[in-house]
N, C-alpha and C positions, 0 to 999 in steps of 0.2 A: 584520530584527530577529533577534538572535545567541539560539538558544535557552540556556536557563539552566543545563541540563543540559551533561553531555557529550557529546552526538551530533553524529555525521557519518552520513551514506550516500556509499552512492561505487557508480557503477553497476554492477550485481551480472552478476558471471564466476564461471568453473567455481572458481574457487581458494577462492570462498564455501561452495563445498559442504558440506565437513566441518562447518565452524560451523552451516549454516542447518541439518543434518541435527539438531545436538544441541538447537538452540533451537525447530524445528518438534517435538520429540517430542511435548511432554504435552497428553494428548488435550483439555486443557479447552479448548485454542487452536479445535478444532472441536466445538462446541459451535453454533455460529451460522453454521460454515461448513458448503458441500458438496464436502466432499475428506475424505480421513484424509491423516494423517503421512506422512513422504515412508517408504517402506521399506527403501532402504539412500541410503550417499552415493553410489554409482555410477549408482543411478537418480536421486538430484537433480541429481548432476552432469550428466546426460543431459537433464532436463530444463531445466535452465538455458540449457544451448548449443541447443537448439531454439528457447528466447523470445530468446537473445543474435540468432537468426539473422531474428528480426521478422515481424512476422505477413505470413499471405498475400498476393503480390501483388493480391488480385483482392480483397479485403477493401475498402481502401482505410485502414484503420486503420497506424496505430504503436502498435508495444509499447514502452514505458520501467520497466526494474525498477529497483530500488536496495537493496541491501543495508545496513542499519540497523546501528549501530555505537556502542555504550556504551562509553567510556572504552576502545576498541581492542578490545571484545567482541562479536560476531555475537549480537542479539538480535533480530532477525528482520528484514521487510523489506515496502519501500512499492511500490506501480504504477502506472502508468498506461498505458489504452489511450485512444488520442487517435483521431477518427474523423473521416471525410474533413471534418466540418462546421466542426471544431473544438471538439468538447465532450469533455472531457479528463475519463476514469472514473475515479477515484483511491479506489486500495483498498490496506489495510494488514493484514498480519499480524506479531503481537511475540508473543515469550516471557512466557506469565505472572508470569515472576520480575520484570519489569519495569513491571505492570501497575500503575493508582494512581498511579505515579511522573512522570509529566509526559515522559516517553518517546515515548509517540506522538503528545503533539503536537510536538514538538521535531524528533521525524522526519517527519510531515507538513509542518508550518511550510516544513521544508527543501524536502521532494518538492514541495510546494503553490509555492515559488517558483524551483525548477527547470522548473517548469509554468509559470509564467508570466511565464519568460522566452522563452517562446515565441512569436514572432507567432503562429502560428497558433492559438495556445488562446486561446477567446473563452470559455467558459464551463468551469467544474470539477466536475462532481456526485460522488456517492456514496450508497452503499444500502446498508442492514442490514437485519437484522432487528428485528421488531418486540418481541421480548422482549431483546435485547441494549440497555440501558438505557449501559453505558458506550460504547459506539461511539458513540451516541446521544450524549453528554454530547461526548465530543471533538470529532463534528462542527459541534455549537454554538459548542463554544470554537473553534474553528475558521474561525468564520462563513456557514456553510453557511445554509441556511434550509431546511426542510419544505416541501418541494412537493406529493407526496402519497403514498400508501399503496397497493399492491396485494396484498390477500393476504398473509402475515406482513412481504413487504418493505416498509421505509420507504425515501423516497426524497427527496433535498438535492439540492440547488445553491446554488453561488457563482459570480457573476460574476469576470470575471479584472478584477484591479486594474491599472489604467492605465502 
């Protein structure tokens, strides 16, 4: 399904830096999250090419990022950490400025079937918080279901589609 919007992600490299540094500023993005803003682009750039280099061998996980892309603009960016079982964590941060706008499901949509073009993901969850009421909303449009609650986090899954 072609989102309505104009979004593309394209997996996210250092060259995202600059852009995700301007669209990670405003602090309402953390609000539901546990991080602040990145603090310069030399430290996101740094950071990136750490996740570009995939998580620990001994983990047994894959990291997959993607940089989120409005009409050719860096507005923020989707994840996944896939774990030796197959159950694919998919989590998304976007620019305010975009928020409302059908944005992040457009870019989940994508990331959700970049995921499950994968044999090995058999399932897709995701967790917020329990006062984050529009995460909450996207996951539904999304087709996630409530599994259950610990403590402020809420907690979804989706089976991967055949």
């Amino acid at each position: 399904m072609k989102p309505a919007v104009a979004v593309t992600i394209e997996p996210q490299n250092i060259n995202h830096a600059e852009g995700l540094y301007a669209a990670l500023q405003d602090r309402r993005i953390y609000s539901f999250l546990d991080q602040e803003p990145p603090t310069s682009v030399e430290g996101l750039r740094e950071r990136i090419a750490r996740l570009s280099n995939g998580a620990p061998k001994h983990t047994g996980q894959t990291w997959l990022n993607w940089t989120v892309f409005e009409a050719g603009v860096i507005v923020g960016y989707t994840q996944a950490t896939i774990s030796a079982g197959g159950i694919a964590s998919l989590a998304y941060v976007l620019t305010p400025g975009v928020w409302g706008r059908s944005i992040a499901h457009a870019a989940c949509t994508l990331t959700i079937a970049e995921l499950e073009a994968l044999p090995v993901v058999v399932k897709i969850v995701a967790d917020t918080e329990e006062g984050n009421a529009r995460s909450q909303a996207l996951l539904k449009r999304l087709g996630f279901q409530r599994t259950h609650q610990a403590g402020p986090d809420v907690f979804y899954s989706r089976a991967n589609s055949p």
